[in-house]
MIDODO-700907 format. One line per 10 residues: for each residue y, x, z of C-alpha. Coordinates in Angstrom, 1 decimal. Each point is the difference from the previous one (the first is absolute). Layout:
MIDODO-700907
Y X Z  ...
//
This chain:
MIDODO-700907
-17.8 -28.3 -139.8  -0.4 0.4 3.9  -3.1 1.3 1.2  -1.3 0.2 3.8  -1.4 2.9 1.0  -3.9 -1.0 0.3  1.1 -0.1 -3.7  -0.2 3.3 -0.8  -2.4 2.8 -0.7  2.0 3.6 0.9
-2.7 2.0 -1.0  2.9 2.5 -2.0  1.4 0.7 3.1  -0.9 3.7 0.3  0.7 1.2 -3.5  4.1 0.5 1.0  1.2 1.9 3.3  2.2 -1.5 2.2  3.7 1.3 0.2  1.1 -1.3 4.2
3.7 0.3 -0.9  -0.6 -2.1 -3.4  -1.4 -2.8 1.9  1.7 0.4 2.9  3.1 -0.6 -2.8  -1.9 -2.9 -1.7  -0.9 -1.7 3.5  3.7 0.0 0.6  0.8 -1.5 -3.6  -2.5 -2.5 0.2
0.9 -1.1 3.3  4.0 -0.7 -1.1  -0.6 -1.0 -3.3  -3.5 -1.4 -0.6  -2.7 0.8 -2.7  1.8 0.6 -3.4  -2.3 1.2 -2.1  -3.6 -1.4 -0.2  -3.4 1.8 0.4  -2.6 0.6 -2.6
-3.4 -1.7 0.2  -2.6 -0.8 -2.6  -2.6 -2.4 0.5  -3.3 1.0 -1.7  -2.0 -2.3 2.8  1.4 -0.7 3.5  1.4 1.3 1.9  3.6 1.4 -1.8  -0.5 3.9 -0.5  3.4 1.3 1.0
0.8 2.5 -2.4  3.8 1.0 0.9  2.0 -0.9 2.4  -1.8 1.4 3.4  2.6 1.0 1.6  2.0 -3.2 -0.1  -3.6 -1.7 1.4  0.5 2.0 3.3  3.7 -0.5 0.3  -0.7 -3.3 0.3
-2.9 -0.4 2.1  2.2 2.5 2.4  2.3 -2.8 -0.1  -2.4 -2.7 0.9  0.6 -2.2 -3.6  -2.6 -2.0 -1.3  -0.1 0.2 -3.3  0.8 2.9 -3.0  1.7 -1.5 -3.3  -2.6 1.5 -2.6
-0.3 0.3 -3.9  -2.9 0.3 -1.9  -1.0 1.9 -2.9  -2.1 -1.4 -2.7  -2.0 3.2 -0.6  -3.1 1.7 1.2  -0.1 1.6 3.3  -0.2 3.9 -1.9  2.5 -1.0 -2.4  2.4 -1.0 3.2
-0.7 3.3 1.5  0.9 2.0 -3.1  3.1 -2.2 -0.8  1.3 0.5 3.5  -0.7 3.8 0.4  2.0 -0.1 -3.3  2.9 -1.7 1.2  0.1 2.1 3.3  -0.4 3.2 -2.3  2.4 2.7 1.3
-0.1 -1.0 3.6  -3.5 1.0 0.6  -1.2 3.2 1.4  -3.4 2.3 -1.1  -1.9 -1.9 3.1  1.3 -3.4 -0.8  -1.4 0.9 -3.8  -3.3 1.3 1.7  -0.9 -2.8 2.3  0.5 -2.6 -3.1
-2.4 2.0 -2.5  -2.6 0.0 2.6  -0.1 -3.9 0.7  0.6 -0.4 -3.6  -3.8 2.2 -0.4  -1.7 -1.6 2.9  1.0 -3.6 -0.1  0.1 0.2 -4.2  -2.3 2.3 -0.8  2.3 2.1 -1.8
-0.7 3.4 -1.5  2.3 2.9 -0.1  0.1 -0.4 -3.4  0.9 -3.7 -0.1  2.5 0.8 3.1  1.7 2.7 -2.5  0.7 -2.3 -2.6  1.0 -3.0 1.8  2.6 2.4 1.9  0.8 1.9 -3.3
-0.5 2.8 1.8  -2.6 3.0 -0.7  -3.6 0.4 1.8  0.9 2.8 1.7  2.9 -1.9 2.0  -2.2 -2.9 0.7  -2.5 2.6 1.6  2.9 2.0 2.3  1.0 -3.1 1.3  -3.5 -1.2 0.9
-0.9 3.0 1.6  2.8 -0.1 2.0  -1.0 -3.4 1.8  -3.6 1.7 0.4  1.3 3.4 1.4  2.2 -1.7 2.5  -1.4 -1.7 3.1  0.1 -3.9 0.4  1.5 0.7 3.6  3.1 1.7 -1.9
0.0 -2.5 -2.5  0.6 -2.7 2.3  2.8 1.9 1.6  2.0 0.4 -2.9  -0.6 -3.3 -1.2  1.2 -2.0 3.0  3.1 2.8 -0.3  -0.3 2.3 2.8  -0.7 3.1 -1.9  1.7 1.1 -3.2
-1.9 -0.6 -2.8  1.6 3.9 -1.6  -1.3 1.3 3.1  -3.3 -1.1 -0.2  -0.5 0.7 -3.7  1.4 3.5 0.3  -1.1 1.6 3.3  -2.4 -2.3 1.1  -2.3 -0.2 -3.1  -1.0 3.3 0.0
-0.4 0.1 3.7  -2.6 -2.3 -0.6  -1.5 1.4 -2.5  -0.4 3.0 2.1  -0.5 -1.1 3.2  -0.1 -4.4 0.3  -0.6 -0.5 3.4  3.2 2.7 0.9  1.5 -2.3 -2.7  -0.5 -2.9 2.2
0.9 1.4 3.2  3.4 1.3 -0.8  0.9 -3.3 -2.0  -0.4 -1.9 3.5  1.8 2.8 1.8  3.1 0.1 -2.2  0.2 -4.2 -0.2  2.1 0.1 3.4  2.2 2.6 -0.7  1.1 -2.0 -3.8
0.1 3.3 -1.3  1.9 1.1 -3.3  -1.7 1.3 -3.0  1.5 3.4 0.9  -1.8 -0.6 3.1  -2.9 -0.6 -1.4  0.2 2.8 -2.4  0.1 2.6 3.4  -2.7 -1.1 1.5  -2.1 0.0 -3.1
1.0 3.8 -0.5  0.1 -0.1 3.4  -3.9 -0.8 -0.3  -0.9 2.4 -3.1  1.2 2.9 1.1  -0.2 -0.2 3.7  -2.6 1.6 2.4  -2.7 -2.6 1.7  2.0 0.0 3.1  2.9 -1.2 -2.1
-1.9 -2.4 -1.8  -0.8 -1.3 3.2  3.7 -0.7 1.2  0.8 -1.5 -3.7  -3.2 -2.4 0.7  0.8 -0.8 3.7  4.0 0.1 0.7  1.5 0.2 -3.9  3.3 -0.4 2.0  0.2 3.2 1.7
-0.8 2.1 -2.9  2.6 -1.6 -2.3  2.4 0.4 3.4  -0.9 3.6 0.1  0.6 0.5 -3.4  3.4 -1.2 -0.3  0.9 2.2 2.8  -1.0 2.6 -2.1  3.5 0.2 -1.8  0.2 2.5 -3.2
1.8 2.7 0.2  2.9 0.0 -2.2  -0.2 1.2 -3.6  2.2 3.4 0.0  3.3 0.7 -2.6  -3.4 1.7 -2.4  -2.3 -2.8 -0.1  2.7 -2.4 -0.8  1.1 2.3 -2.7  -2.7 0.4 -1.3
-1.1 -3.7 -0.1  3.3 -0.2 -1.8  -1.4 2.3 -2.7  -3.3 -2.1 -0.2  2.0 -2.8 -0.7  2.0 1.1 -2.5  -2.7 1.8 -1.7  -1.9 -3.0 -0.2  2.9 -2.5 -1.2  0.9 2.9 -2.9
-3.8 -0.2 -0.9  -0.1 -3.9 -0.4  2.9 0.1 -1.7  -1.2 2.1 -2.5  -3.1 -1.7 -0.5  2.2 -3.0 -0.5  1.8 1.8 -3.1  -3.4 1.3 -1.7  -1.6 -3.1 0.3  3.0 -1.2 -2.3
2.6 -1.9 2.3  2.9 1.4 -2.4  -0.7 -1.6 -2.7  -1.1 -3.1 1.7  3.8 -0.3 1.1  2.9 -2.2 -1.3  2.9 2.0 -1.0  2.5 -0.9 2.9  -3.3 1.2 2.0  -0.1 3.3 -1.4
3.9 0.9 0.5  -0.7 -1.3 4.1  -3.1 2.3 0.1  2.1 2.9 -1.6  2.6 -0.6 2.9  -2.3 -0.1 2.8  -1.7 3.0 -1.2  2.8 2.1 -0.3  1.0 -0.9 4.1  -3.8 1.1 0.7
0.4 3.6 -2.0  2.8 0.5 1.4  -1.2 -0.8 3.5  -3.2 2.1 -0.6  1.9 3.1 -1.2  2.7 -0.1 2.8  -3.3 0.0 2.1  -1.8 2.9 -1.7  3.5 1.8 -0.4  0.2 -0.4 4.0
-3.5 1.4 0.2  0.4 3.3 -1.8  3.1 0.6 2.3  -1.6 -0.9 3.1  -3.0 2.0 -0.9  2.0 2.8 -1.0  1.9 0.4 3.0  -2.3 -0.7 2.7  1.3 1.5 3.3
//
């Protein structure tokens, strides 16, 4: 069915971020080829409660069309947000998850114990994800949600700035929205932050972009012929210890038999790797000088 726009309630709007490059994509798809697939709705009372399809809405109101070719679901307005988080499942992310329990608990009356089992999921998890949407300020919120801050940044670095500090939380989300920084970036100036004296705090808060250009002018010296040997031997150390795990937690005889004669092979090329090393060790030690 078509619907015009004074048609529709987007009150879901906010539970998904926006991706700009995604629509950006889908504006120019739309624009060629038309709508081909049809939004969700459901229609408890009037008007249609959009319940997917939100970014196809703004395509094409961008592109000045009239109407949105809808189809509606025959179920309860919970039931089509649980049926349509489950057939997204996979593509959401921890704040995506978050922002849905929490309209789920205000606008249902949910408790964490109902959430749990209606997301098969323990209470515990329910209760992360909820306090995650409380720690972090609605002014960072919005910014990850209309896309211009990554959602990984904000969860990891930006979450526990505001736990310790919200309004320094605030101030260096607006200074970094500019500079479209990566989560590396982000990461810095959060470290940057923790460890840094108040005058660098200050810089971090006020011009993030000259400490992250003064600290990629601060180039690392180059490991020396020692360190890489012996990062070498932490490797290999660490690779021979998994490996044997592997075999006393029984991988032998969880093998086929064509499996066992590869293994064999392949272990023989490592010994005999290994003791050409040791064997080069002993001389080298030996004879130093």
């Amino acid at each position: 069915m078509e619907l015009e726009w004074h048609q529709l309630d987007l009150r879901y709007e906010g539970l998904r971020r926006r991706h700009p490059a995604h629509e950006r994509h889908l504006l120019a798809s739309v624009a060629e080829l038309g709508q081909q697939t049809p939004i969700i709705v459901i229609n408890p009372d009037s008007p249609f409660v959009v319940i997917d399809g939100y970014k196809r809405v703004r395509a094409l109101k961008r592109l000045g069309r009239d109407t949105v070719r809808s189809m509606q679901w025959s179920v309860s307005e919970l039931e089509a947000l649980l049926l349509e988080r489950s057939l997204r499942q996979g593509s959401e992310d921890t704040l995506d998850q978050a922002w849905l329990l929490v309209e789920l608990q205000q606008r249902f009356g949910l408790s964490v114990d109902e959430l749990a089992r209606r997301f098969e999921r323990s209470k515990s998890w329910v209760s992360r994800r909820l306090s995650l949407v409380q720690a972090l300020p609605q002014v960072i919120q919005d910014q990850v949600r209309v896309g211009v801050l990554s959602a990984h940044a904000a969860m990891k670095y930006l979450v526990p700035l505001a736990r310790a500090n919200a309004p320094a939380a605030c101030q260096l989300a607006q200074a970094i929205v500019p500079l479209e920084p990566s989560s590396r970036q982000v990461g810095a100036l959060y470290q940057g932050w923790r460890h840094g004296t108040e005058r660098t705090r200050e810089l971090i808060l006020t011009h993030p972009q000259v400490y992250l250009q003064a600290q990629a002018s601060q180039t690392p010296a180059p490991a020396s012929p020692a360190q890489r040997w012996l990062e070498d031997l932490g490797a290999l150390g660490g690779i021979a210890r998994r490996a044997r795990r592997a075999l006393e937690n029984g991988l032998w005889h969880e093998l086929l038999a064509a499996e066992h004669e590869e293994l064999a092979h392949a272990f023989e090329r490592t010994r005999t790797e290994v003791d050409s090393l040791c064997h080069r060790y002993d001389l080298e030690r030996g004879h130093v000088g």
